[in-house]
C-alpha positions as a printed Julia matrix, in Angstrom:
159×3 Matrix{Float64}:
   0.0     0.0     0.0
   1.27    3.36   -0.63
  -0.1     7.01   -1.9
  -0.31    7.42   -5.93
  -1.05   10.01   -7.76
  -4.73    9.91   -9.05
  -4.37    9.44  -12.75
  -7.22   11.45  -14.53
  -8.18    9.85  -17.48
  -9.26    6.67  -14.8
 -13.43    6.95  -14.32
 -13.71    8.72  -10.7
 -16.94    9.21   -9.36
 -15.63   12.62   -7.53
 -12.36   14.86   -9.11
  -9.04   14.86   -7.87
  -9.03   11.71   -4.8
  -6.56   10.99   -2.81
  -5.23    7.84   -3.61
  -3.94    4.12   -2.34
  -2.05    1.66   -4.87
  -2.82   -1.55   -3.21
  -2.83   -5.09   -4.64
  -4.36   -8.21   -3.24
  -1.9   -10.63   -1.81
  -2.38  -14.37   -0.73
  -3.52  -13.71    2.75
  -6.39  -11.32    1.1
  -7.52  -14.1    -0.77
 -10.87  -16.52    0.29
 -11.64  -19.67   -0.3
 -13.76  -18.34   -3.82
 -10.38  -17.23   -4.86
 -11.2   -13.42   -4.63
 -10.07  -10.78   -2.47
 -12.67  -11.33    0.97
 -14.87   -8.88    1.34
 -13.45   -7.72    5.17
 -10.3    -6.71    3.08
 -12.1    -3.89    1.55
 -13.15   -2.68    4.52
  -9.33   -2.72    6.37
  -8.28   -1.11    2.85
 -10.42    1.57    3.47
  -9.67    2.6     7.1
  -6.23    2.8     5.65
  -7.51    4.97    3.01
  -8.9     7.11    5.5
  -6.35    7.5     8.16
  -3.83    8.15    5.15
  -6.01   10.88    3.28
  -6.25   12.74    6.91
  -2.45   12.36    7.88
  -1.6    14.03    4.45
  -4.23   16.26    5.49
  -2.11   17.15    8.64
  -4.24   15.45   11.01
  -2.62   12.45   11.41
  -3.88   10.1    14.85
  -1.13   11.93   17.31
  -3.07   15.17   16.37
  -6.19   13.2    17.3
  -5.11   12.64   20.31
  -3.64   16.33   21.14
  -6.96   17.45   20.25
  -8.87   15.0    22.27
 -11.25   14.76   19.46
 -11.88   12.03   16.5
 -13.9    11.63   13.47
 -15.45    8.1    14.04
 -18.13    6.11   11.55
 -21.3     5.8    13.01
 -22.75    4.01    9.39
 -20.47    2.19    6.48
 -22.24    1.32    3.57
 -20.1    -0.88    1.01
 -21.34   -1.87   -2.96
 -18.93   -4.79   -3.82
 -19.18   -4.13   -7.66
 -16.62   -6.69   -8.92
 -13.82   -8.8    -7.63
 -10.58   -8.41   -7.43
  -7.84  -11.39   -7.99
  -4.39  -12.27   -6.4
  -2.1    -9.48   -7.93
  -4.84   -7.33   -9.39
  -3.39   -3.29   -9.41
  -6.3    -1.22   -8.14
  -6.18    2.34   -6.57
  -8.62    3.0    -3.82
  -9.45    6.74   -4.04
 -11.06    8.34   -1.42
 -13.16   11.99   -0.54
 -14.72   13.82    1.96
 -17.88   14.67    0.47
 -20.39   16.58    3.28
 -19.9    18.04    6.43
 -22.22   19.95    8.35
 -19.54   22.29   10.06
 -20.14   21.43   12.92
 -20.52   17.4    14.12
 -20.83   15.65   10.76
 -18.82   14.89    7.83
 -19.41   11.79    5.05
 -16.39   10.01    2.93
 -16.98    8.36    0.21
 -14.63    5.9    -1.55
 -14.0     4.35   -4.6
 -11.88    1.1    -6.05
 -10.67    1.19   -9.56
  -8.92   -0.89  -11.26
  -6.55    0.86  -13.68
  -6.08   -1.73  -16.54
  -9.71   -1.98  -17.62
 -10.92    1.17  -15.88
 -13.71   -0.75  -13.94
 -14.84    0.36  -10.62
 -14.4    -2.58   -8.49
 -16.22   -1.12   -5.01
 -17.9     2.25   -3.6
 -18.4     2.98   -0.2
 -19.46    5.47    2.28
 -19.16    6.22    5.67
 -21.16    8.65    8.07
 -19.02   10.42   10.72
 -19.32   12.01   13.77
 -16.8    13.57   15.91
 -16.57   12.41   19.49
 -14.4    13.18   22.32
 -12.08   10.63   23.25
 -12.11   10.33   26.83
 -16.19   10.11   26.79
 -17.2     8.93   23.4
 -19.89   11.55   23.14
 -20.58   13.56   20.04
 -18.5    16.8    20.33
 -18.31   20.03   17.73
 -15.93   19.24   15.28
 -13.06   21.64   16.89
 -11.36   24.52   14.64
  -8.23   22.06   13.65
 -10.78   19.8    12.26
 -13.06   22.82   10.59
  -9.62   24.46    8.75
  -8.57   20.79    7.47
 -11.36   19.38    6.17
 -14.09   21.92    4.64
 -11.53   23.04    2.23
 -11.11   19.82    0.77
 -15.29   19.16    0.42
 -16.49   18.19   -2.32
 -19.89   17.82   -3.36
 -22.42   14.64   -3.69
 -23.8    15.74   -6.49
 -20.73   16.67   -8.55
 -20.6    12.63   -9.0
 -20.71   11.29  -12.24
 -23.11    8.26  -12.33
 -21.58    5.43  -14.03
């Protein structure tokens, strides 16, 4: 796994995501011979704690903060598998935020030899604070990082 740059002529739902080369290895493989489904989900937490560290709000900042953007819904369309070896990039966005307790990312898993989107997914976040795990305002570290880097649901080309 590492960051790529987001080549544009690939079919993103959303413009310019931040981006993960990854590529299934044995141990992501189940016993239908495709990547498992629970590897999608680890690949995107990685997407996301990547996306926000190049951000500038990596987990120590998190933690300085006392504050953390945690999913309170995931919602994951397996579109196609992936095999052992496949090259995909797993681009990712935040797409809403209400300012003030709320934000949504949404991701995407493309496979760059055929261009086919391989998964979409979205998660619902809220920002908590760590020592009690109740819902908190998103504090101004969060606000100045994030918002800037919206972008919109319905910029999304359908496809």
């Amino acid at each position: 796994m590492h960051a790529a740059a987001a080549p544009a002529d690939l079919p993103w739902d959303w413009p310019r995501p931040f981006t993960l080369a990854l590529s299934p290895c044995e141990d992501d493989i189940d016993e239908l011979r495709h990547t498992n489904n629970a590897v999608y989900v680890r690949w995107c937490e990685q997407a996301g704690w990547a996306h926000s560290a190049a951000l500038g709000l990596a987990v120590p900042d998190y933690h300085r903060l006392g504050r953390a953007m945690v999913i309170r819904q995931a919602e994951y369309d397996y579109l196609l598998p992936s095999l052992l070896g496949d090259e995909l990039l797993l681009g990712t966005w935040i797409s809403a935020s209400d300012g003030k307790l709320t934000m949504r990312r949404r991701f995407q898993l493309v496979r760059p030899r055929d261009g086919a989107t391989v998964l979409r997914g979205r998660w619902e976040l809220v920002c908590v604070d760590l020592q009690s795990g109740r819902p908190r305002r998103l504090p101004q570290d969060f606000v100045d990082v994030y918002l800037p880097v919206l972008v919109s649901d319905e910029v999304r080309v359908e496809g």
